[in-house]
N, C-alpha and C positions, 0 to 999 in steps of 0.2 A: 065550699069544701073541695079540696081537690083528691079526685078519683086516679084509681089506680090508671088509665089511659091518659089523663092527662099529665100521671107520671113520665107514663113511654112518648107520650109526644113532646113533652119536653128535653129527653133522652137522646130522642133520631132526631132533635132539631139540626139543619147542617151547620158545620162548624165555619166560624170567621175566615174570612179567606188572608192567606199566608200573607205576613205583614215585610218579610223579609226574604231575597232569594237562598239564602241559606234553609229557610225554613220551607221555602216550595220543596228543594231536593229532599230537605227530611221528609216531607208530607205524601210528595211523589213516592219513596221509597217504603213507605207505609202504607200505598195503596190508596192515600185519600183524596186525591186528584185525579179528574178525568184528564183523555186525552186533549180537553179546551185548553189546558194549560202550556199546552207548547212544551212539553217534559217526556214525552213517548221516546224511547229512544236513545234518553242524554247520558254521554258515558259518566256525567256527574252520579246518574240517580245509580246506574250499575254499579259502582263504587261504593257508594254509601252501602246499598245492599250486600256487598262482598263485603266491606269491612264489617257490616252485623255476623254476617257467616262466621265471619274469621274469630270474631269474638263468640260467638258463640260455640265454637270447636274447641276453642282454647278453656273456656269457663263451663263446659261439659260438665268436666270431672270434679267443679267444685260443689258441695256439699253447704247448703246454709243451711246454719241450725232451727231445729225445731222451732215455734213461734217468732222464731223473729221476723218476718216480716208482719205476722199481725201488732209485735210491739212497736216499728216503724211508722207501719200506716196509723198505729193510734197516737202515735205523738207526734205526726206531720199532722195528724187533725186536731189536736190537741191546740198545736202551735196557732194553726189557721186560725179557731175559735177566738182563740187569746187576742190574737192578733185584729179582730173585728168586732163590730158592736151584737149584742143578742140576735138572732136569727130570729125571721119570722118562722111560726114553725109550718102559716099556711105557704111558704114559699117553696114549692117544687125543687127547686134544685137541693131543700135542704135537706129534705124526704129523702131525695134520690141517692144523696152518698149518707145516707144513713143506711141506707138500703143494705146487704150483703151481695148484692149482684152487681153492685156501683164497683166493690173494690174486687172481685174476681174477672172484670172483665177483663182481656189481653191486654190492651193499652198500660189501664190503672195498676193490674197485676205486677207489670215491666217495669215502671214507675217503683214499687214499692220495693221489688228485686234490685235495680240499682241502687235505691234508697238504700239496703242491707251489705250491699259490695261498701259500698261507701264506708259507712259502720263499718265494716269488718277490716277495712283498710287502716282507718284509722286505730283500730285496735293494734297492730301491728305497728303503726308509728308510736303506739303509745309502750308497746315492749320493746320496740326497738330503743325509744331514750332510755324506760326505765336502764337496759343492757350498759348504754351506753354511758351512761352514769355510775352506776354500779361499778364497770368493768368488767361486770360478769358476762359469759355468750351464752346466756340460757336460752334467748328465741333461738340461734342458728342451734344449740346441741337439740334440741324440742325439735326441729325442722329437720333435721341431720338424720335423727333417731326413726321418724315419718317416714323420711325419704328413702331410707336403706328398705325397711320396712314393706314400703310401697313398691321398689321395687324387686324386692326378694319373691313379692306374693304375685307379680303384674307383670308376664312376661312382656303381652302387648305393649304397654306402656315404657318397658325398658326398653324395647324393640326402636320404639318413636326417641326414643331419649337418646340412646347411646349410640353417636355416630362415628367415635373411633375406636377399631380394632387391631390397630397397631399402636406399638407401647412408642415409638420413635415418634409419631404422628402427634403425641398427648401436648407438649411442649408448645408445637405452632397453635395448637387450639388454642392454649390459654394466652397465649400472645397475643392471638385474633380477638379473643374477646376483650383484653384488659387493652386494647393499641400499641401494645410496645411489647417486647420480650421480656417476662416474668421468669426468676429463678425458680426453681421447681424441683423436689425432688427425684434422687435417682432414680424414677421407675423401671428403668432396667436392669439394674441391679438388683433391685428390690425381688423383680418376677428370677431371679436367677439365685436366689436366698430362701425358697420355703413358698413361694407365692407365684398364683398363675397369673398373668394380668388377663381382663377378659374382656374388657373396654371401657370406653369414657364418654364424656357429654356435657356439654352446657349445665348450669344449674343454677339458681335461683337461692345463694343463701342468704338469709337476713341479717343485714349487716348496714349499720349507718354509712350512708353514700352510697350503697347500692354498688359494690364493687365488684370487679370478674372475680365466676368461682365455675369450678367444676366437677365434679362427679367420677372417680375411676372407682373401676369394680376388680376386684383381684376374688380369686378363690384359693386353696388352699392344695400344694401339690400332692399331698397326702389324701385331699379330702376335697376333692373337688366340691364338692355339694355346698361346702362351707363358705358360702358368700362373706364379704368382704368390703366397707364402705369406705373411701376416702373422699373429704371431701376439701379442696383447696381453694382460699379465699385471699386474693389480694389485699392486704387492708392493716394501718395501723390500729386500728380499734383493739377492744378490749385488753387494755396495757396490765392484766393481773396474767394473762397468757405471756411471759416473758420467753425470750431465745434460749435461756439455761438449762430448763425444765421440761420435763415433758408431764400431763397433767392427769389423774383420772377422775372422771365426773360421775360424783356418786350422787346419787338419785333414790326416789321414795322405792321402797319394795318391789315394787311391777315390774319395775326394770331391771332387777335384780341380778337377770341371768345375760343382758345386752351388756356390751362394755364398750365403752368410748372414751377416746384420749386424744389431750386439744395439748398443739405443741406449736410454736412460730418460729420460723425461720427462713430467713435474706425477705422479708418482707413479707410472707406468706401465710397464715394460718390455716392448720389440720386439722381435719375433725376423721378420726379412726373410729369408725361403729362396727363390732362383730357381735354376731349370736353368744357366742361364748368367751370365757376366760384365755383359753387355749388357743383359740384362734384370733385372738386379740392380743394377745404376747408372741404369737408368734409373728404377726405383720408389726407388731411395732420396731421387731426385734428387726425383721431386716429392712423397713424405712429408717434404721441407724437413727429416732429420736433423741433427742438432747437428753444429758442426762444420764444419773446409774440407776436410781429405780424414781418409776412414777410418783408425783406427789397428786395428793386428792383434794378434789376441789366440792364442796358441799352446795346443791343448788335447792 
């Protein structure tokens, strides 16, 4: 019979030694190699340690959903099983990850976290073809809609985002990100029509190919308080967003009182998010969208 201590000695048994030097700098950077290893010091392991930081600074603010990593780890064990002949059940190690302490430890825990990134990624390639298929841009309007959202509530966060504060400055940003000079609306004109421009930034929309987009924020000369989303996507995709039109994205009830309008043009795709009616005719009014009045697009 195997006792509960010859569970834990089976558990601190030390582990294989690194089969690959790839695998030493991961191990060293974990902490699981002494200084025998010849690894004290190496600007290889300081790096791998910085790019965990980096990653880990960056995916802070990400949020996994409730159970899912315990529906992860049950169908990476799930697999495992399937995948080998019956367990003995007097066999230690089988005890051990049956255990609940087997899968909260750091290591297994980390394991079951990127297990969940993984998933969640691939949920996003999986609305990005639905999109892309369709025609429709419901992941970017659903992202667009977040994003204003996230930053209207999150000073700190727009702080970190939005690195230009000049309206002339916006143009070489999206240059910089797409490599080449991208047409763009007239934001100057635009802040000289009803609207204040207030900055811009990098941004991440979803869109097949993964094209340059960015983020300006305007508020309202009237009303300052009245935030203001645009957001700009290089990209032929979503060919129902035509150059003629300018679009409004009508949505379930909750969203009732946000308004968003998706327009394309010289190769560009907008997405307009405001709090309100009013403040949402009035920046479309003077981003001079295509078109005489919006048509509606049901998602």
């Amino acid at each position: 019979m195997t006792t509960p201590r010859d569970q834990s000695d089976q558990a601190n048994q030390p582990l294989p030694a690194p089969q690959s030097e790839a695998e030493r700098v991961r191990r060293a950077a974990d902490g699981e190699l002494d200084t025998a290893h010849g690894l004290e010091g190496d600007p290889r392991v300081a790096a791998e340690r910085e790019l965990r930081s980096a990653v880990g600074r960056v995916m802070s603010d990400v949020a996994v959903p409730a159970g899912l990593g315990e529906r992860v780890a049950a169908a990476i064990d799930r697999e495992t099983l399937a995948a080998q002949p019956a367990p003995n059940v007097s066999d230690p190690t089988v005890i051990v990850r049956s255990n609940r302490s087997f899968w909260t430890t750091p290591k297994v825990a980390g394991l079951v976290a990127l297990a969940a990134a993984v998933v969640l990624s691939l949920s996003a390639v999986v609305l990005l073809q639905r999109d892309s298929t369709a025609g429709m841009p419901a992941a970017a309007v659903r992202f667009a809609s977040r994003e204003h959202d996230r930053c209207s509530n999150n000073p700190a966060y727009s702080d970190r985002k939005f690195m230009v504060e000049a309206v002339g400055e916006v143009p070489e940003l999206f240059a910089g990100l797409a490599g080449r000079p991208v047409g763009i609306a007239d934001l100057a004109s635009a802040s000289a029509s009803g609207l204040m421009f207030v900055a811009a930034g990098p941004c991440a929309v979803p869109a097949p190919g993964r094209p340059a987009s960015i983020h300006v924020r305007f508020a309202l000369d009237e009303d300052p308080a009245a935030q203001i989303s645009l957001f700009a996507v290089e990209t032929e995709a979503w060919p129902v967003v035509t150059g003629a039109a300018t679009y409004r994205i009508s949505r379930d009830a909750r969203d009732a009182a946000e308004v968003t309008y998706v327009w394309r043009s010289s190769g560009v795709v907008y997405f307009l998010v405001a709090d309100d009616a009013e403040a949402a005719e009035t920046a479309r009014e003077a981003l001079s969208t295509p078109g005489d009045a919006p048509e509606t697009i049901q998602l």
